[in-house]
C-alpha positions as CSV (number, residue, x, y, z in Angstrom):
1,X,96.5,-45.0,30.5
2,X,98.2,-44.4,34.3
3,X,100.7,-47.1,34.6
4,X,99.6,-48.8,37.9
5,X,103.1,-49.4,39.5
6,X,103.8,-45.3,38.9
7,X,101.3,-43.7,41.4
8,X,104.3,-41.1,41.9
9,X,103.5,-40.0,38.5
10,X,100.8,-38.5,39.7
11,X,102.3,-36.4,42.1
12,X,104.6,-34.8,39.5
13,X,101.6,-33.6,37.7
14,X,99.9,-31.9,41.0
15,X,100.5,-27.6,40.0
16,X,102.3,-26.4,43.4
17,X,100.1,-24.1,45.1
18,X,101.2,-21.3,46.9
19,X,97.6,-21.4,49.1
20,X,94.8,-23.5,49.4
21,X,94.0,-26.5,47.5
22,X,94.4,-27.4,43.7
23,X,91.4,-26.1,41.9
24,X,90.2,-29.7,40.9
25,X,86.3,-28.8,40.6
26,X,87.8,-27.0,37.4
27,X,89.9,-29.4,35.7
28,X,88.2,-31.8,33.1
29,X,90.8,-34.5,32.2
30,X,89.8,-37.9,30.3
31,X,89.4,-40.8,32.5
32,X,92.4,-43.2,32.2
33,X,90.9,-45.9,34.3
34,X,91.4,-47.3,37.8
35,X,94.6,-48.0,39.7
36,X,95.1,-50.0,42.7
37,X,94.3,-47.5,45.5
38,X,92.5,-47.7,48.2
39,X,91.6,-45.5,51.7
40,X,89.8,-47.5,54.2
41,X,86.8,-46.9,56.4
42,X,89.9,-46.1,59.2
43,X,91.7,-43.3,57.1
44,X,94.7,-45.2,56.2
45,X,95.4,-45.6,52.2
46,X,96.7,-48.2,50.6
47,X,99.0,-48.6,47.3
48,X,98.5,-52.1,45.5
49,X,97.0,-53.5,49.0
50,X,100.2,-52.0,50.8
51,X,99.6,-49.1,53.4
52,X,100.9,-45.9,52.2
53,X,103.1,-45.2,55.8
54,X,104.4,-41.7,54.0
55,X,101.6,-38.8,55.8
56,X,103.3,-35.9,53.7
57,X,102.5,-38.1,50.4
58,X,98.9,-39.1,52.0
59,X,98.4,-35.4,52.2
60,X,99.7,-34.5,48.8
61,X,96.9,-37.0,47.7
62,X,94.2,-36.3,49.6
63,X,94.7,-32.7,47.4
64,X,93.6,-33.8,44.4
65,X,90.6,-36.3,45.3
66,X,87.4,-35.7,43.8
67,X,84.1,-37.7,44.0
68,X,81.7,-37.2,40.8
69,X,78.6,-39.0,41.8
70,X,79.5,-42.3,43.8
71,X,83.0,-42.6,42.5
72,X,85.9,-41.2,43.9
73,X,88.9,-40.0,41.6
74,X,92.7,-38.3,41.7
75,X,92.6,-35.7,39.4
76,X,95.3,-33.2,37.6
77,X,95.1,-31.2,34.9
78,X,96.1,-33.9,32.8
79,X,95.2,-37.3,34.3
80,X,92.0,-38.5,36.1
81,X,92.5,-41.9,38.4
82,X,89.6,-43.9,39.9
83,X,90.4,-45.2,43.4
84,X,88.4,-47.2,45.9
85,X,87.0,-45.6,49.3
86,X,85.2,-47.6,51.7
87,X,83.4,-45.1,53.2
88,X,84.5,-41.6,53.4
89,X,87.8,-40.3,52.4
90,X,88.5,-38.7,55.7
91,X,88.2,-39.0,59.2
92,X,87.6,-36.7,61.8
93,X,90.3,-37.1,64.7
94,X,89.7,-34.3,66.9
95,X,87.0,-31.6,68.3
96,X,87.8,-28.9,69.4
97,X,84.9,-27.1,71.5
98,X,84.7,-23.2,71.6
99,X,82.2,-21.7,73.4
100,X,78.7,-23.3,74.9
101,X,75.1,-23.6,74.3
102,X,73.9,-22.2,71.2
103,X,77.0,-20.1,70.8
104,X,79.0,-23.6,70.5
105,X,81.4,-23.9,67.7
106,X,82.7,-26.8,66.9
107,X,85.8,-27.2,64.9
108,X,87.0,-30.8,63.6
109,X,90.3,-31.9,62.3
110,X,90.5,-34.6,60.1
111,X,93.7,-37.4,59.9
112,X,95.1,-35.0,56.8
113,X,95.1,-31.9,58.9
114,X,92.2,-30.4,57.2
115,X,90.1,-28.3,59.4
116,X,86.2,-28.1,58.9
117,X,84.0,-26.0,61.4
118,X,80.6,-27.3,62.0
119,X,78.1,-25.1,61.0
120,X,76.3,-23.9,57.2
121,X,78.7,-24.9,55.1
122,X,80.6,-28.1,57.0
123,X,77.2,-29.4,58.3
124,X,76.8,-32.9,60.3
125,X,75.0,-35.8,59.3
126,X,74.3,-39.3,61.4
127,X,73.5,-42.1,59.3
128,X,71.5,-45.5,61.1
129,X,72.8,-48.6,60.2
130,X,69.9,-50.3,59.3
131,X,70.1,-53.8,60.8
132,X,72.6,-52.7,63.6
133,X,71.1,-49.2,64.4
134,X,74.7,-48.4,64.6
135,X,75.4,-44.6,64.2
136,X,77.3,-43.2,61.2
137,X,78.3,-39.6,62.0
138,X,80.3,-37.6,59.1
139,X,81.0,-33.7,58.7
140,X,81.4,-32.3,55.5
141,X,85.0,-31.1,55.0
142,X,85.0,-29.6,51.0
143,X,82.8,-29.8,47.7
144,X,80.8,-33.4,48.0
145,X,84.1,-35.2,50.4
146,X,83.0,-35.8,53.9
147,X,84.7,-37.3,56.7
148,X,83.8,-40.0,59.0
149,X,84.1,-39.0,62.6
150,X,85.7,-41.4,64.7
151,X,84.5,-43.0,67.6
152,X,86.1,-41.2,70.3
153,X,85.1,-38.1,68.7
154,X,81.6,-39.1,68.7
155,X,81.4,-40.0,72.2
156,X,82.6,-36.2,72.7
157,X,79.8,-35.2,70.7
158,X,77.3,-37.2,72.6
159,X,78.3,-35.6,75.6
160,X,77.8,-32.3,74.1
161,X,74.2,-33.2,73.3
162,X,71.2,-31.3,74.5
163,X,67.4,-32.1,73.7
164,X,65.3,-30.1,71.1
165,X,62.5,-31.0,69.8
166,X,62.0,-31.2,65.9
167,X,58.2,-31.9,64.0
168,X,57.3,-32.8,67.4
169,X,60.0,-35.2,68.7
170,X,62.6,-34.6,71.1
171,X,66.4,-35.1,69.2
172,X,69.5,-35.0,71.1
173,X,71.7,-32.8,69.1
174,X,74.4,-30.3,69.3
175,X,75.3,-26.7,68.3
176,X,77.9,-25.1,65.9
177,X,77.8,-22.1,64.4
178,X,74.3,-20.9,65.1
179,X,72.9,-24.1,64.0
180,X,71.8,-27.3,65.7
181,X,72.7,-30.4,64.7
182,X,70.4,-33.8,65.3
183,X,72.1,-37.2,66.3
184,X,69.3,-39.4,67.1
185,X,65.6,-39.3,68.7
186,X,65.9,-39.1,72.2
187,X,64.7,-42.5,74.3
């Protein structure tokens, strides 16, 4: 079992790559339960309720996370970790728009410098709170981990949106990649 007060344990055990990310889709490790970790609907993780303030060692984890199902993990070849997520284990921080129209791309950063490009393989989703109608967006970034796009970044969406109708409602949506994206009905 993971000794809870020796997350840096886990970071020894993380292969050095000399591209890419860890191949963690392929490495089947017992569970050795749940430590105290934590990234919250913001993007910020926390160790044992403190804020990890270390962005290289947020980084170094955010290389190894996996979600099977609901639940999120850190996983190595030898050691698989639960940890609690909020909501997404990213967050988009910046757009960057190429292009226009239907030739749009648009190209998202996250707060772990991961790059995902909207389009057939990063698609975008909006989620309705139901009692607030509040707006959810997320992009997918890699296998089943999305992230939530922030606020500001939103906004820049909205004013990217055009109308198109859909099953015979109008939606305000946007392009990336050849595809077109929904947001919401339009009023």
């Amino acid at each position: 079992m993971t000794d809870p007060g020796k997350a840096g344990d886990l970071l020894a055990q993380i292969p050095k790559s000399e591209k890419g990310l860890p191949p963690v889709h392929l490495w089947n490790p017992d569970f050795c339960g749940d430590i105290d970790m934590r990234i919250a609907r913001d993007g910020s993780w926390y160790y044992m309720g403190t804020p990890i303030g270390r962005k290289p060692m947020v980084k170094l984890f955010s290389t190894i996370i996996r979600r099977d199902g609901d639940d999120y993990f850190l996983v190595t070849p030898v050691e698989k970790v639960g940890i609690k997520v909020d909501d997404a284990p990213f967050v988009a921080v910046t757009l960057l728009v190429d292009g226009e129209g239907e030739a749009q791309v648009l190209r998202f950063t996250t707060n772990v410098d991961e790059e995902a490009v909207a389009g057939a393989e990063h698609p975008l989703r909006v989620e309705l709170d139901a009692q607030t109608q509040e707006p959810a967006p997320y992009v997918h970034v890699r296998s089943n981990l999305e992230a939530l796009i922030h606020r500001n970044v939103f906004y820049q969406l909205i004013e990217l949106a055009v109308p198109r109708e859909i099953d015979g409602q109008t939606w305000l949506g946007v392009w990336s990649s050849g595809q077109f994206f929904p947001i919401g009905p339009q009023p």
